[in-house]
C-alpha positions, 0 to 999 in steps of 0.5 A: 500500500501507499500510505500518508502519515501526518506526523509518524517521527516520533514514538508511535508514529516511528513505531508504526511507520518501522512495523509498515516498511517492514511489510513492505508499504511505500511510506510518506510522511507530512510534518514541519521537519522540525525534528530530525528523523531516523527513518530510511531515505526510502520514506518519501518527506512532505513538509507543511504545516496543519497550524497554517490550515489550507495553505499549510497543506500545500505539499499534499496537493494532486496527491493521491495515498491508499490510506491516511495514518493521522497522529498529529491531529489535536484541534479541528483548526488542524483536522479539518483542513486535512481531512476536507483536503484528503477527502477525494484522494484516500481510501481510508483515513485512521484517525489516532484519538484517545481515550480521553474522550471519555472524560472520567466515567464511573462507570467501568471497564471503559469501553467504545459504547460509553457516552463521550465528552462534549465536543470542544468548539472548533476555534479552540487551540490551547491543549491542556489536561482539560481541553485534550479530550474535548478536542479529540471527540471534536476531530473524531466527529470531524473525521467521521463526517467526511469518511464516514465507513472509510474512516477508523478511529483509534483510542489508546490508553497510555501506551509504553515502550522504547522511544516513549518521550514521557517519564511514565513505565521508564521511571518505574523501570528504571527505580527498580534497577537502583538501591535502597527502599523504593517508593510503591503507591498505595497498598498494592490494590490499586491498578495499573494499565499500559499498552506496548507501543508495538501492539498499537503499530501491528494493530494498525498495520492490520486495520489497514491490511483489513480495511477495518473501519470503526472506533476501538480503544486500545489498552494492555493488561490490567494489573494490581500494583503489587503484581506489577511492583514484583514484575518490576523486580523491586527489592524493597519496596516501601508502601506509602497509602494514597491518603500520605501521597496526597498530603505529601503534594506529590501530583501524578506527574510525580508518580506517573501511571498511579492513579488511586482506585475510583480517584481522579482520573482512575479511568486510565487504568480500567479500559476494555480492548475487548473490541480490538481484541475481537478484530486481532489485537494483540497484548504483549506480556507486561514482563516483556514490555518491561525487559524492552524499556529497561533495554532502552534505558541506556538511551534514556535522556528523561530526567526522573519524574520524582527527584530521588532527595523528594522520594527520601524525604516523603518515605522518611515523614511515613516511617515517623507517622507510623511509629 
């Protein structure tokens, strides 16, 4: 297939775009070429801007793909041009959403036929924690009203692995392979959910192999905390209750991937891949992501989520409490 990606450089993206060539797909990618790649010189590169809307889409024009791969769509400032540009010159358009655009339902497991957010307003371009998911359901609408059953739509849970620009499973991985006690949230029965960056990219290889159409979440196997702190091979791990972390002013960028059971935002950690599943999704072993992120730590730039002198203080305070 002949495949357009808007975006497609970084982390998922480079992910799928590595896991299409080595099927064979003659690749083009559409970015602002601002961020040096690694791909291979048989990536075709297309450089314009979604910012500038139509004018910005300059490169693309008189082009034709089998598909459109979009992972650089935030606002519908950016997804309706593109998508109203593509709309007569693609056959199918596979739209990387989240599941953030189911805001935080009580009810659970979170699955696609749970109500999503209200769509935020089409002039709308500032990205924060509250606007993300309001945003992702307004350009999900906007690609299925000009795809329709030509269109996917898929929504990831937090995804890990190798290249993944954000402290999340590297911090904890990372934690584990250093001494003295280890900070572990809560009491151990709270849960934690990610998805292998390279079960997402062979999902989308096979939606495209398929033609697969429609909207699915895509999430990894939902463990306890204790599971995965064994997982992690954590030698001394030191239980601090969510009450204490609260108290301490830690915020989840903090403690990435903890999110207390039924506590803020604790949907992230509860998310059905049923449906994916159903249609070939498959979930590598948590272990095996795990080994795969340690490997990469040698190349890890990230500066530790949680300051190791702030994680002292914070087990010391507990130990004194509990006296």
């Amino acid at each position: 297939m002949n495949i357009l990606l808007l975006g497609g450089t970084q982390f998922i993206g480079r992910h799928v775009a590595v896991t299409l060539l080595a099927l064979g797909h003659a690749l083009t990618v559409f970015n602002r070429g601002q961020t040096p790649d690694d791909l291979p010189p048989s990536v075709e590169r297309l450089r314009g801007d979604r910012d500038a809307g139509s004018a910005g889409l300059s490169a693309l024009n008189d082009r034709r793909w089998d598909a459109c791969l979009d992972f650089s769509g935030f606002t519908p400032a950016q997804v309706r041009p593109s998508a109203a540009a593509l709309r007569g010159r693609i056959g199918q358009y596979v739209f990387v959403s989240a599941v953030s655009v189911y805001g935080d339902p009580h009810l659970r497991p979170v699955c696609e036929s749970h109500p999503r957010v209200p769509a935020a307003s089409e002039h709308l371009t500032e990205i924060d924690a509250a606007t993300y998911g309001p945003l992702k359901v307004a350009c999900e609408d906007i690609v299925l009203a000009e795809f329709g059953d030509r269109a996917t739509i898929l929504r990831p849970q937090i995804v890990a692995g190798p290249r993944d620009p954000f402290d999340r499973l590297s911090y904890w991985v990372r934690r584990a392979t250093q001494p003295g006690p280890t900070l572990a949230p809560g009491d151990g029965s709270d849960h934690v959910q990610v998805i292998d960056v390279r079960d997402v990219a062979q999902f989308v290889a096979l939606v495209l192999q398929r033609g697969i159409a429609g909207a699915f979440n895509l999430a990894g196997p939902r463990l306890t905390w204790t599971r995965f702190v064994e997982l992690l091979s954590v030698e001394q791990p030191s239980w601090v209750s969510s009450d204490a972390l609260r108290h301490s002013g830690l915020s989840e960028r903090e403690l990435p991937l903890y999110r207390p059971e039924r506590g803020p935002r604790s949907g992230l950690m509860d998310v059905s891949s049923a449906a994916a599943q159903a249609v070939g999704l498959r979930l590598t072993p948590p272990e095996e992501t795990i080994r795969s992120v340690r490997a990469w730590l040698p190349h890890c730039p990230l500066k530790p989520a949680l300051a190791r002198q702030m994680e002292t203080r914070i087990l010391a305070d507990w130990r004194r409490r509990r006296i």
